[in-house]
C-alpha positions as CSV (number, residue, x, y, z in Angstrom):
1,X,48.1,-152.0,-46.0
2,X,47.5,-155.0,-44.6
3,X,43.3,-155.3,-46.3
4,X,45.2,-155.0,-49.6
5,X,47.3,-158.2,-48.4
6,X,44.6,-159.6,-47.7
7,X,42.4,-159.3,-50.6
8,X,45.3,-159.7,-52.8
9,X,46.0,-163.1,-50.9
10,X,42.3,-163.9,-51.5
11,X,41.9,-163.3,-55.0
12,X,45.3,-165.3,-55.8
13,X,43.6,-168.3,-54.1
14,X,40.3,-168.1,-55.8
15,X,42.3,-167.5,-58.9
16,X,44.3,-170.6,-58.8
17,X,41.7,-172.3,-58.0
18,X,39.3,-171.2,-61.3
19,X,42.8,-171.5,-63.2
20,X,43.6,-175.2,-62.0
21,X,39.5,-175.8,-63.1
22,X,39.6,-174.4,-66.2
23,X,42.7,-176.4,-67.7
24,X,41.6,-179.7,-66.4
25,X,38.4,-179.6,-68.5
26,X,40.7,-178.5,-71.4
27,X,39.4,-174.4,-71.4
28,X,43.0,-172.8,-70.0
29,X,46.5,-173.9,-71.1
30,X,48.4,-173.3,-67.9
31,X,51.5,-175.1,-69.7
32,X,52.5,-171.8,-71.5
33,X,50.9,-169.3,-69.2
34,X,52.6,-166.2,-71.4
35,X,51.3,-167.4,-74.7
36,X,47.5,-167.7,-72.7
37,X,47.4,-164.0,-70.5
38,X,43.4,-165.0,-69.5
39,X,44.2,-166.2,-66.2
40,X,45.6,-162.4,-65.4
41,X,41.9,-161.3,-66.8
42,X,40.7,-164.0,-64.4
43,X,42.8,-162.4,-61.4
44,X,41.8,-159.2,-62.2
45,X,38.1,-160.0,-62.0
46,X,38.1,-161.5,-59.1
47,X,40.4,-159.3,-57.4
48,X,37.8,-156.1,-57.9
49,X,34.8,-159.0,-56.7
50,X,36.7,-159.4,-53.5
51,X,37.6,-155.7,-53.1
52,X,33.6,-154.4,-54.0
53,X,32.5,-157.2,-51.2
54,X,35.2,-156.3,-49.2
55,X,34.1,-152.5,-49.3
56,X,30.3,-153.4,-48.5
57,X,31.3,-155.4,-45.6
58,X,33.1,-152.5,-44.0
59,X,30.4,-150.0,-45.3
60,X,27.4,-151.9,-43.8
61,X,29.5,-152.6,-40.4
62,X,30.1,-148.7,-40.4
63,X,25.9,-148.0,-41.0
């Protein structure tokens, strides 16, 4: 339980962090974030980048 914190916490902060990017340089309009649903595709992808990384970390400490 507490991995899936973890990579969920992760994935939030690298999200926000593309998000907060991405509207500055005009790309995302956080104003209206309903109306604009790609920062939950953003989310997503990062989410599953942390959790395959996270996954091959434990794999290769278990090898």
């Amino acid at each position: 339980m507490k991995e899936w914190f973890l990579y969920v916490f992760i994935a939030t902060l690298i999200s926000m962090f593309i998000q907060s990017g991405l509207d500055k340089i005009g790309l995302l309009n956080l104003n209206n974030m309903w109306t604009d649903l790609s920062w939950l595709v953003i989310f997503f992808v990062v989410y599953v980048l942390i959790d395959l990384a996270g996954r091959a970390l434990i794999g290769s400490k278990n090898n």
